[in-house]
C-alpha positions, 0 to 999 in steps of 0.5 A: 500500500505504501509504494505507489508503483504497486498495481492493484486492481483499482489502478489496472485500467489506468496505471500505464498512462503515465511514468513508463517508456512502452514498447510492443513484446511479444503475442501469443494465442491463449486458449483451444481450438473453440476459444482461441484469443490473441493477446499482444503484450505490450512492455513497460518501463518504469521512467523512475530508476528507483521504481521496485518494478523491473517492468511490466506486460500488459497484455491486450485482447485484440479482438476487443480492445481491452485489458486481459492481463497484467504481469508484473516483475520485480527487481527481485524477480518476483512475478504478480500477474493480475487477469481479468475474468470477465469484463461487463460494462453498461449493466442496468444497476437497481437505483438503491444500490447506491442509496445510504439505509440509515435503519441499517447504520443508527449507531453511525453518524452521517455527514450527508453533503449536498 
């Protein structure tokens, strides 16, 4: 949490945007001959030459344009690699999803800022 360089979930679709230097790597077909998917790497290198990561692959589906995989490496060899499963987008949400239920919470204060 203290290292700002960390990928976490929250800052996979973001992170790349700023303080590395990005080259194409390799491709590779993931999956069977029914469900085959191309996915292309892209390296990243951290700018900060002080950064605990070695670099990064970021891994794109390019059928669909979008994140399939982070691989991370570390100085010290260590390897942390985040996918995503399934990627839904535009869902009907309830419209209460959002909506604080004070009965749940009557011992909490609330500071309600409209």
């Amino acid at each position: 949490p203290e290292d700002e360089t960390t990928i976490t979930p929250n800052k996979m679709l973001y992170f790349y945007e700023n303080g590395y230097h990005f080259e194409m790597d390799e491709s590779k077909f993931i999956g069977n001959a029914q469900f085959r998917k191309k996915i292309q790497y892209i390296k990243l290198v951290p700018k900060d030459s002080e950064a605990e990561i070695k670099y990064i692959l970021l891994g794109i589906d390019t059928e669909f344009n979008q994140i399939y995989e982070v691989i991370e490496t570390g100085k010290n060899e260590t390897v942390t690699t985040i996918s995503i499963v399934d990627f839904e987008f535009n869902l009907p949400l309830d419209k209460n999803l959002f909506v604080f239920d004070r009965d749940k919470f009557k011992d909490f204060y609330m500071n309600i800022l409209d």
